[in-house]
KEMAR-31004 format. One record per residue (C-alpha): residue number from 1; x, y, z. Coordinates in steps of 0.001 Angstrom, whole numbers, plus 524288, in hexadecimal, padded with zeros to 5 digits. Layout:
% residues N
{NUM,{X,Y,Z}}
...
END
This chain:
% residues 470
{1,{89728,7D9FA,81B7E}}
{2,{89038,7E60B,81D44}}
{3,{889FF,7EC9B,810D4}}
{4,{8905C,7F76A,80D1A}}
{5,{88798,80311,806DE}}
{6,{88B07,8071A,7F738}}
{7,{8873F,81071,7EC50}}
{8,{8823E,80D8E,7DEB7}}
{9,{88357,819AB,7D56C}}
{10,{87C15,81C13,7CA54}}
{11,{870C4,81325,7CD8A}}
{12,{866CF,812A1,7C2B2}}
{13,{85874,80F36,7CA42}}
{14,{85235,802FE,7C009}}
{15,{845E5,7FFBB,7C75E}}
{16,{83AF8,80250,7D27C}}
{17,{83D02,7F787,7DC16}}
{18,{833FA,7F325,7E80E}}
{19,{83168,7FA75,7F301}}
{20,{83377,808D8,7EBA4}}
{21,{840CB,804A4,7E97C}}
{22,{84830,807AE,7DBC8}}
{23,{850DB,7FC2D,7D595}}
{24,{85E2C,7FE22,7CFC4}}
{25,{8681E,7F397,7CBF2}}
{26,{8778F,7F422,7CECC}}
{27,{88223,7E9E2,7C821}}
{28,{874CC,7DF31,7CB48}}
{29,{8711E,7E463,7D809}}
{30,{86261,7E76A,7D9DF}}
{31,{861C3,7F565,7E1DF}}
{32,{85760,7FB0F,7E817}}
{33,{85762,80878,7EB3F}}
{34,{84D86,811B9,7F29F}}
{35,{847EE,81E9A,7EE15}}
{36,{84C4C,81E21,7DF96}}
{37,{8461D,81C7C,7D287}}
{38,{847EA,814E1,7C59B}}
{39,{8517A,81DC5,7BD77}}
{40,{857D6,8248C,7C938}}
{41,{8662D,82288,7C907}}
{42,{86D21,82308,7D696}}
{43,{8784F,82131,7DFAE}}
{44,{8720A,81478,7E7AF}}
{45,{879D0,8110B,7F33C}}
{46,{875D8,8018E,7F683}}
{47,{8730C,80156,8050E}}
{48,{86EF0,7F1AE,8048B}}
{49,{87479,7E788,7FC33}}
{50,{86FA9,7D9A2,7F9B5}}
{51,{87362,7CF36,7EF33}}
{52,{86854,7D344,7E4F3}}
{53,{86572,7E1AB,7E9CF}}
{54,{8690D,7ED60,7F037}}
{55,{863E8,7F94A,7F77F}}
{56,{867E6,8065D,7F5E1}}
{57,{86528,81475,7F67E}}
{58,{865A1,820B9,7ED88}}
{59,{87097,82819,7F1B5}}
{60,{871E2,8332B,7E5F2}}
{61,{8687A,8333A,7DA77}}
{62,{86E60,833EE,7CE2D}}
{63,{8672D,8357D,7C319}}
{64,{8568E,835E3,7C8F6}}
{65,{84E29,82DD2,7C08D}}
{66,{843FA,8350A,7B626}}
{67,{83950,82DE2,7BE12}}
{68,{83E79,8355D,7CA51}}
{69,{834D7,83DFA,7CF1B}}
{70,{83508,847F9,7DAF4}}
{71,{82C48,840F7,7E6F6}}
{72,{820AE,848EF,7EBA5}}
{73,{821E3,84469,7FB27}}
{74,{82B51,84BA6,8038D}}
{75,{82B93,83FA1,80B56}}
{76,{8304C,837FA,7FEE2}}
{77,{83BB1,82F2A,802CA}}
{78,{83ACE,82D9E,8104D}}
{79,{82CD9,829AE,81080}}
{80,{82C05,81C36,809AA}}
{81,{81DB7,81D79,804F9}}
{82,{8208A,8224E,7F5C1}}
{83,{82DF8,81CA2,7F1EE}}
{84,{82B70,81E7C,7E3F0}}
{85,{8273D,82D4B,7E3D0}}
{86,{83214,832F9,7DCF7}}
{87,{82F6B,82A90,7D1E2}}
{88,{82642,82E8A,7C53D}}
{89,{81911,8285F,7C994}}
{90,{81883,82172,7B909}}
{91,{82590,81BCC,7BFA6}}
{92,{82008,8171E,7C995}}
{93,{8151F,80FD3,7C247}}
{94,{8209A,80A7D,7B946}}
{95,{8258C,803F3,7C3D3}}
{96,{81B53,7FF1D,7CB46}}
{97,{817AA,7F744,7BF1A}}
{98,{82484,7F323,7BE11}}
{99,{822F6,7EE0B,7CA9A}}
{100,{81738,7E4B5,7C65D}}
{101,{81E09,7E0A4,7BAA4}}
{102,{82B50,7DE21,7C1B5}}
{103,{82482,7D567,7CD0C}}
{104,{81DBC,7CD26,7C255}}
{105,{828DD,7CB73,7B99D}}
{106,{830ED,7C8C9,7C34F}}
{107,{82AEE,7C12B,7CEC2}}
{108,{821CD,7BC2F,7C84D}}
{109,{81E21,7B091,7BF15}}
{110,{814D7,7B079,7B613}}
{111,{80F88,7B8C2,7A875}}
{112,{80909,7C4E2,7A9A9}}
{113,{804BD,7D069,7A175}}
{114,{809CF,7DDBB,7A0E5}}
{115,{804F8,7E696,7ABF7}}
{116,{7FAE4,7F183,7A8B7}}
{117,{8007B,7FE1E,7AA56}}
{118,{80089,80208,7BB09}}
{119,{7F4A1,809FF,7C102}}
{120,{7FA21,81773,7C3F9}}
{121,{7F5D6,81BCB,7D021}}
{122,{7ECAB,8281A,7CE16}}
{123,{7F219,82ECD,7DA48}}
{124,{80124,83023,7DB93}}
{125,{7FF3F,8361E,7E944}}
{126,{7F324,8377E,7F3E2}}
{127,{7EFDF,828ED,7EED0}}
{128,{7EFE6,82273,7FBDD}}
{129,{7E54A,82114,803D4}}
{130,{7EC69,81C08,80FAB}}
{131,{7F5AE,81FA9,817BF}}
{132,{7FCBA,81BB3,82465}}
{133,{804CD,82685,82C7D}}
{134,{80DAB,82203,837A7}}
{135,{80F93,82AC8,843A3}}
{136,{81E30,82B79,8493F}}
{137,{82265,832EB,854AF}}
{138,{83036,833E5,84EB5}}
{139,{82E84,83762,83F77}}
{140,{838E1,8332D,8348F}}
{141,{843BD,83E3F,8354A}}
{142,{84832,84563,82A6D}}
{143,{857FB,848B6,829D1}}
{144,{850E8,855CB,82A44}}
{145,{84B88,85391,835C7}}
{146,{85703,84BA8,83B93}}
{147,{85EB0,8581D,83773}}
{148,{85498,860E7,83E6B}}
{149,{853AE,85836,84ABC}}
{150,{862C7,8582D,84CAA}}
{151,{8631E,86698,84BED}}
{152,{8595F,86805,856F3}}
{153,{84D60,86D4D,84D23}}
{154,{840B5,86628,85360}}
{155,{83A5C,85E37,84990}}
{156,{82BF9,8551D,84B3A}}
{157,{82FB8,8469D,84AD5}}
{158,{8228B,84151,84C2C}}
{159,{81B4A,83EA0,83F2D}}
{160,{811B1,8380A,83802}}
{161,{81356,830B8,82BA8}}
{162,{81946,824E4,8251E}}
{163,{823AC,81B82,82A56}}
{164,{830E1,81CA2,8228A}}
{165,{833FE,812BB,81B52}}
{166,{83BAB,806CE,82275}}
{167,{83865,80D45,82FD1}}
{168,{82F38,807EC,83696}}
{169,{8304E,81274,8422B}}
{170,{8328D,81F45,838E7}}
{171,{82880,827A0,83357}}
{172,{829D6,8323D,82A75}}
{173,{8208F,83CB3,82E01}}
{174,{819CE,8401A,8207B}}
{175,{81746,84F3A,81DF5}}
{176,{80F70,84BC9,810E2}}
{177,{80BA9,83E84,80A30}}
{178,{806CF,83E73,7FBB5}}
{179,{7FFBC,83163,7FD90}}
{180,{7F342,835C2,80241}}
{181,{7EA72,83F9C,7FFE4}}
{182,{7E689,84B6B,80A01}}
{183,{7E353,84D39,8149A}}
{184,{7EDF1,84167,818F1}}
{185,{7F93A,849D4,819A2}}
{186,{7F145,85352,820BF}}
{187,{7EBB7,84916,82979}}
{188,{7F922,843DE,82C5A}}
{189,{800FC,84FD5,82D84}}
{190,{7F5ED,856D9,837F0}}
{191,{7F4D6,84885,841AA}}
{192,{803FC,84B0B,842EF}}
{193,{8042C,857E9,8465C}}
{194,{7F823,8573F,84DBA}}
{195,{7FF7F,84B08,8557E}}
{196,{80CD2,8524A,85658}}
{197,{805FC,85F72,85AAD}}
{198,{7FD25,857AA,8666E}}
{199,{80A5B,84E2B,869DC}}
{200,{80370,84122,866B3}}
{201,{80BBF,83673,866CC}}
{202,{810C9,83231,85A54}}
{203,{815BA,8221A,85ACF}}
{204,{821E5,81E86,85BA5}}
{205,{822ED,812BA,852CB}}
{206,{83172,80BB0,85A5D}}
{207,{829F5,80B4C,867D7}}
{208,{81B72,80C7B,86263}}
{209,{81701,818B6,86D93}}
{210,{80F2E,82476,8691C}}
{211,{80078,82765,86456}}
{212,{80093,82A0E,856FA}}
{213,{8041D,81E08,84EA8}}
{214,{7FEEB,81F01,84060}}
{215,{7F337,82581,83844}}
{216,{7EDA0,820A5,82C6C}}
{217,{7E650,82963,822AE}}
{218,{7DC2C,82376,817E8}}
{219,{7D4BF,82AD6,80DDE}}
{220,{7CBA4,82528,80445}}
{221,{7C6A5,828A3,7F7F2}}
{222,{7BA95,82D62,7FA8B}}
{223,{7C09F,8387A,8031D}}
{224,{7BFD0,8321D,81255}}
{225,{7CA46,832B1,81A6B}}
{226,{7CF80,82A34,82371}}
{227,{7D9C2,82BE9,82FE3}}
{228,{7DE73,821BB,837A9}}
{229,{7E83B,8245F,84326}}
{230,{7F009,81A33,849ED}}
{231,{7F311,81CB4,859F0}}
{232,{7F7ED,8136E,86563}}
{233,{7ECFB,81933,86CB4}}
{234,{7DFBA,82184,86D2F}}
{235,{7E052,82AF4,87687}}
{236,{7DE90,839FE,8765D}}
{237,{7EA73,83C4F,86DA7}}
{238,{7E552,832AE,863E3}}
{239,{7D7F9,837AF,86518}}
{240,{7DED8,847A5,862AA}}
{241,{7E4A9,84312,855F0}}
{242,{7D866,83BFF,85195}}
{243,{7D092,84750,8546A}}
{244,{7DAC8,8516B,84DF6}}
{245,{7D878,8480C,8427D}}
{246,{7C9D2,8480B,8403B}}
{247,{7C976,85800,8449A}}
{248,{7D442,85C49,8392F}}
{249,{7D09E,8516C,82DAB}}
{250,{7C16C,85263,83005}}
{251,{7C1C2,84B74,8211B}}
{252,{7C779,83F03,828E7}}
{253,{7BB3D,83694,82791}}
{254,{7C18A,829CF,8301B}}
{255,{7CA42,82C15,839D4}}
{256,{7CE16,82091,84181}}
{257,{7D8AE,81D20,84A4D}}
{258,{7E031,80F34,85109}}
{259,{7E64B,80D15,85BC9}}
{260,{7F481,804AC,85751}}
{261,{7FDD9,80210,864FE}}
{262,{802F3,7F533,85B6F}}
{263,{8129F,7F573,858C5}}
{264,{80CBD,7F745,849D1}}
{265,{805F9,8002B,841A6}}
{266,{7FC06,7F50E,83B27}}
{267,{7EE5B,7FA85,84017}}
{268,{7E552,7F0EF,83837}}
{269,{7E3F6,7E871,843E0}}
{270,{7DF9A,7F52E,84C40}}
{271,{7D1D1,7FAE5,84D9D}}
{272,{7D095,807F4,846E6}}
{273,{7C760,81221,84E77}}
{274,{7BEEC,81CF7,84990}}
{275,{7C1FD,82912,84EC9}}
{276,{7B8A5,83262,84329}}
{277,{7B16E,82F77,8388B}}
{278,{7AFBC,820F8,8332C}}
{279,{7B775,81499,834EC}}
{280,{7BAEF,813B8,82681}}
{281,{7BBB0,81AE6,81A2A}}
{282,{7B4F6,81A40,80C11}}
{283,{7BE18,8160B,80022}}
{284,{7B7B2,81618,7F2FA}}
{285,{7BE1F,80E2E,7E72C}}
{286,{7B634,80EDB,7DB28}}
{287,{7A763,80CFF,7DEC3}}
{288,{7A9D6,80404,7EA88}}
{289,{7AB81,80AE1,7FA1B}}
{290,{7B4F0,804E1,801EE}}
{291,{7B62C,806D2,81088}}
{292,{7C2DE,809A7,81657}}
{293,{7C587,807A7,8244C}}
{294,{7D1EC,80B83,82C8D}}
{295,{7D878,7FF48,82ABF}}
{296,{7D2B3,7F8FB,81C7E}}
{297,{7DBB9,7F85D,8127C}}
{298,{7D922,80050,804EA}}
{299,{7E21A,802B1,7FA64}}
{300,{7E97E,80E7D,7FE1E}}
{301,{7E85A,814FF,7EEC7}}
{302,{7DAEF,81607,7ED4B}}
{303,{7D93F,81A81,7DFA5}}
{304,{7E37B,80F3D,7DBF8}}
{305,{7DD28,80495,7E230}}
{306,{7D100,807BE,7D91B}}
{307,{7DA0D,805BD,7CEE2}}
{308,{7E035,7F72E,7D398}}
{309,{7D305,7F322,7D7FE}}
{310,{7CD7C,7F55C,7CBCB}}
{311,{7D7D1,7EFC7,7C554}}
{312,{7D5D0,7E377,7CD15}}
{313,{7C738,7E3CD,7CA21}}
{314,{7CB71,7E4CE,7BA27}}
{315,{7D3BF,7D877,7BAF8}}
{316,{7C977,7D10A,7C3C1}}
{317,{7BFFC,7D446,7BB2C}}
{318,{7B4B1,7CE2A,7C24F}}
{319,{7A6E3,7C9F5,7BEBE}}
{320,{79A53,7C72D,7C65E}}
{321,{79BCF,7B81E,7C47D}}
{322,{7AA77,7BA2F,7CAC7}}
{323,{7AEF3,7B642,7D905}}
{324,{7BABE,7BF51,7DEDC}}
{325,{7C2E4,7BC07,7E93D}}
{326,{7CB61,7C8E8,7EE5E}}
{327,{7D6F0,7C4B5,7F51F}}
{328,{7DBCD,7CF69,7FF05}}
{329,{7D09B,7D6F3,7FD4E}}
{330,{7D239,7DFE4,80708}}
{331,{7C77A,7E789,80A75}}
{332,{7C114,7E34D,7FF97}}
{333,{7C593,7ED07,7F4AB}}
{334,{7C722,7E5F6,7E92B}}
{335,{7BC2B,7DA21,7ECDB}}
{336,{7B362,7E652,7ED2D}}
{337,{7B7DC,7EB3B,7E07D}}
{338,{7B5B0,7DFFA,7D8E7}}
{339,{7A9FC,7DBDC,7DFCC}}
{340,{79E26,7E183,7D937}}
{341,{7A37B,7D992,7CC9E}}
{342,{7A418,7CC68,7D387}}
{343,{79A95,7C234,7D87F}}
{344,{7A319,7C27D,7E40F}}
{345,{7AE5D,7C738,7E94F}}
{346,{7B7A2,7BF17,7F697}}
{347,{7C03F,7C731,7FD21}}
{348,{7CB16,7C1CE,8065E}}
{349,{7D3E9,7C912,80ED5}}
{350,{7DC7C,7C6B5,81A87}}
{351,{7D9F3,7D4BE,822C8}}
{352,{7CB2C,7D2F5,828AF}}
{353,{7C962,7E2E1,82870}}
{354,{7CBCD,7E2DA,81A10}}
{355,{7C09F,7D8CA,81994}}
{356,{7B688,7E08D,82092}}
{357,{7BA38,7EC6A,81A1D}}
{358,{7B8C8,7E46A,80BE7}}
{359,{7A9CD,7DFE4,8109B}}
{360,{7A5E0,7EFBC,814DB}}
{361,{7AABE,7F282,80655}}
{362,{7A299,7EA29,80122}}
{363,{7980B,7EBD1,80798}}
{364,{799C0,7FC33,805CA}}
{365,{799A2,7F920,7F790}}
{366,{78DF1,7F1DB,7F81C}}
{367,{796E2,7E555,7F248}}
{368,{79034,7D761,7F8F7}}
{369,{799A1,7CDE1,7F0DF}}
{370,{7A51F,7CFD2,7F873}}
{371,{7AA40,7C654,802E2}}
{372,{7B564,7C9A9,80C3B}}
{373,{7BE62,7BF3B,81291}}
{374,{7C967,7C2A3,81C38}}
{375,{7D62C,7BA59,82001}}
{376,{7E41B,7B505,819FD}}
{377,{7E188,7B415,80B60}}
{378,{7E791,7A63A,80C32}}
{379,{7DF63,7A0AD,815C3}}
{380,{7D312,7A78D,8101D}}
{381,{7D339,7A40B,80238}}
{382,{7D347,7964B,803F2}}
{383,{7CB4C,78C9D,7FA98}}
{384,{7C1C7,78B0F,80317}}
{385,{7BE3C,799EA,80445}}
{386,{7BEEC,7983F,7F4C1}}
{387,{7B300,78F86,7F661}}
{388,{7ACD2,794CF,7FF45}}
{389,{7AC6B,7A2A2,7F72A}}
{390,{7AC59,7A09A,7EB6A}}
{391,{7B663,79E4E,7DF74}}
{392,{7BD5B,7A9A5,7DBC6}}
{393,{7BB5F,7AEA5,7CE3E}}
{394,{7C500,7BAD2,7CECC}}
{395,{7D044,7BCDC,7DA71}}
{396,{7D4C3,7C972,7DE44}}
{397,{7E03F,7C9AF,7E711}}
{398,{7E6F8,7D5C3,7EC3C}}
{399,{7F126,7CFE8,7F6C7}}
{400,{7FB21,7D813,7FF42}}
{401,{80993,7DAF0,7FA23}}
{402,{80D68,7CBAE,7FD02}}
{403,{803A6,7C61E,7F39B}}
{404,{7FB07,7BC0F,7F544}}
{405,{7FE7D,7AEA2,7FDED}}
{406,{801BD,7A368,7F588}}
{407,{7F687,79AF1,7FB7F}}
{408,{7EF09,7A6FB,7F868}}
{409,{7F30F,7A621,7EA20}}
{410,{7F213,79700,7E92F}}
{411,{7E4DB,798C7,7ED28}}
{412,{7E0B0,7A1B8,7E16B}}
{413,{7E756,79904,7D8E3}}
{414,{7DE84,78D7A,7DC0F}}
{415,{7D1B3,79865,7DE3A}}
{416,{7D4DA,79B4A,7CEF9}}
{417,{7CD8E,7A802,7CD1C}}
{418,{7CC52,7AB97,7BDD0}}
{419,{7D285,7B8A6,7C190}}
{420,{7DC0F,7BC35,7CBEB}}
{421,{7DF61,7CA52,7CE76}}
{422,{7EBD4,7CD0E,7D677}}
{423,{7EC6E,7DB9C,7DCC1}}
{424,{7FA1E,7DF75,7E2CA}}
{425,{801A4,7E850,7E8B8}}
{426,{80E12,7DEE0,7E6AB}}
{427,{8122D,7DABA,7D828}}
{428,{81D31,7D15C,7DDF0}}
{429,{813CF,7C9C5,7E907}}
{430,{808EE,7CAE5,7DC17}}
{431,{812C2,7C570,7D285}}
{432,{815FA,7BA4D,7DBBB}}
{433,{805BC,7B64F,7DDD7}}
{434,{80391,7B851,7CED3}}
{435,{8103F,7AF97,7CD49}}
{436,{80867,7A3C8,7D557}}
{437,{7F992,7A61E,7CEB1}}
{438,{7FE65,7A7B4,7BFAB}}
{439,{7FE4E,7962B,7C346}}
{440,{7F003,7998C,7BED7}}
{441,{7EE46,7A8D1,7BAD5}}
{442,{7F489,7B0A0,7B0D0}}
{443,{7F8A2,7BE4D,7B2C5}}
{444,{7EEF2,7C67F,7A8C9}}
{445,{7EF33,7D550,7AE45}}
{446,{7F9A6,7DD47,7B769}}
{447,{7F52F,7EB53,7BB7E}}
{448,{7FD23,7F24F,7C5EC}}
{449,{7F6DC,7FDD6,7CD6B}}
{450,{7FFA0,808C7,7D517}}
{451,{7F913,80AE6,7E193}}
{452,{804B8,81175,7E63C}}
{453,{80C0D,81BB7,7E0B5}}
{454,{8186B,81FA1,7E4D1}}
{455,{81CF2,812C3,7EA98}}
{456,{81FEE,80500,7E4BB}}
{457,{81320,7FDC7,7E63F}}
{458,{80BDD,7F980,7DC09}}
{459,{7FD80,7F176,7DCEF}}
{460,{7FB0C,7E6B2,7CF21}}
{461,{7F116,7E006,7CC23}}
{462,{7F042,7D428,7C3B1}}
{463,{7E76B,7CCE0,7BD1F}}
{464,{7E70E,7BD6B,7BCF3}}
{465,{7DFC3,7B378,7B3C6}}
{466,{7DE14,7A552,7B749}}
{467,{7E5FA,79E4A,7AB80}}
{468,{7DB84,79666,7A1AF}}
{469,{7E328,7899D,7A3E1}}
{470,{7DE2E,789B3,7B229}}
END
């Protein structure tokens, strides 16, 4: 039988839910709803219904909550980068913590202390350092514009900026972003023009023809400037916007471009060319340099990840006589961080780029304790790598959203490190590996970090003890 659509009225919003969702709760049913707040109540009509939870949409606000606040982004709603704008940003921080305690009360098993109070990003807006814009040669349509193209009026379909949410083929052409600093809007705004104004191909992302794919702009902290712009080919149209590029930004200090004809937008596997300037840029975190190239990853919120690193270096809280093992490393950030403290530091990742770029870090920082290992984390940390390198005194471990492998974690369970520190951008996947190594380690210190204001994601780190009885 075929579901038939409904409306709630009166809807009181309890809760911030995953994915920038809000929680509310009808006669036992769970429902999630889209582009509300806690304290907003609304007319919700439930477009999905399961046997624990529903779906459903605002359809008439009632009463707005007092932690309602008026979004700064015109493109606020359609674009899904900031779901949480409209809501106070000491809101925001409530709930994020909530979200740490909520994923260890509730999925997982074992005693823990109270959080510290969450790391309030310094930078509400212009925080990011990175980001990715998406060429389309037919642009998300407003029902203004649908209104305006039905009546005849001419209106510019290709554009450049983020996909839409759910739509893998749809891109909303961005006008301003409040994520990054100047000159990216600039930047941005003047390679579509320029492209629009000289008829270069834009891509069509259904049957994957056209020039102009994506570009990528990075800025550091100590002022360079990086562009990167993604074609099918390099030929004299590619080679027009690439000049129009380094003759109107002459403060781009890297411009670099790669040629994608994949189905996909993944470029890590490409090689990235110089066009101007150098291969890589400068990014400086406390007194250490780190190199950047076109394809390393580095934390996106700069002045925060000085913040969770040094966090991480608190709880670690290494000596000269100590051995560290840094699992994920990266390129290298953290092992570098810690490593002037240490008698040595073993860093293991599986991307072999990251590796290289961790060595040239150390090395730039004049740091000759480090060493770098690349490959699957399971095969890798084995017990014979373990002997061949050294016991580990202190183990830092910053995995991706899924955690850590459970080999991976049986393995640090039999290394038995004094100190374990756990970095993550996932409390429930975190909850679940502390769950497993509290067999051995007791939970002593919780600190959650916002990296990312305006949306739903919240980095923790934890502190673990091996147990005296062991």
């Amino acid at each position: 039988m075929k579901f038939k659509q409904y409306t709630i009225e009166n809807l009181e919003i309890l809760d911030a839910g995953a994915e920038g969702k809000a929680v509310a709760k009808h006669e036992g049913l769970t429902i999630f709803v889209s582009g509300v707040v806690p304290g907003d109540v609304i007319d919700a009509l439930v477009v999905k219904k399961k046997k624990s939870y529903a779906e459903a949409r605002c359809v008439r606000m009632v009463t707005p909550s007092p932690h309602r606040i008026e979004p700064r982004c015109e493109h606020f709603g359609t674009c899904g980068g900031c779901k949480w704008q409209m809501l106070d940003y000491s809101q925001q921080l409530f709930y994020k913590q909530k979200q740490v305690t909520d994923n260890f009360q509730h999925l997982g098993h074992f005693n823990y202390p109270e959080p510290q109070p969450i790391l309030a990003s310094d930078d509400q807006y212009c925080y990011r350092n990175k980001l990715e814009f998406t060429f389309t040669h037919q642009r998300w349509l407003s029902n203004e514009d649908m209104v305006a193209q039905q009546e005849g009026k001419p209106i510019e379909i290709r554009g450049l900026g983020f996909h839409v949410p759910g739509k893998f083929d749809k891109v909303l052409d961005i006008d301003f972003c409040h994520l990054q600093a100047e000159p990216s809007n600039k930047i941005r705004i003047a390679v579509r023009n320029f492209a629009i104004q000289n008829d270069i191909p834009f891509y069509n992302l259904r049957n994957h023809e056209g020039l102009l794919r994506n570009m990528v702009i990075r800025m550091s902290s100590t002022g360079e400037l990086m562009v990167i712009l993604v074609v099918t080919n390099y030929n004299q149209q590619s080679i027009s916007v690439l000049d129009f590029l380094a003759e109107t930004f002459p403060e781009i200090t890297s411009l670099q471009y790669v040629i994608n004809q994949k189905m996909n937008d993944s470029t890590s596997d490409l090689e990235f060319h110089t066009y101007r300037g150098k291969d890589s840029m400068m990014e400086k975190m406390g007194d250490l340099m780190f190199k950047v190239g076109p394809a390393s990853f580095y934390q996106t919120n700069s002045r925060q990840a000085f913040k969770l690193y040094s966090v991480a270096k608190e709880f670690a809280a290494v000596t000269p006589e100590d051995t560290v093992y840094d699992l994920y490393t990266g390129t290298g950030t953290i092992a570098n961080f810690v490593a002037r403290g240490a008698k040595k530091v073993i860093g293991i990742e599986y991307v072999d780029a990251a590796i290289e770029d961790a060595k040239v870090n150390s090395a730039l920082n004049d740091i000759h304790n480090t060493e770098f290992f690349a490959g699957d984390m399971v095969k890798v940390l084995t017990p014979e790598f373990v002997a061949a390198h050294g016991k580990a005194d202190i183990i830092i471990t910053d995995p991706p959203r899924n955690g850590m492998h459970a080999d991976v974690v049986k393995q640090l369970l039999v290394m038995q490190p004094k100190r374990i520190v756990y970095v993550s951008c996932n409390p429930a996947t975190q909850a679940r590996d502390l769950t497993l190594l509290t067999e051995k380690y007791q939970v002593c210190r919780i600190q959650p970090v916002d990296m990312f204001p305006h949306t739903q994601h919240v980095e923790n780190v934890v502190l673990l003890e091996l147990t005296e009885n062991q």
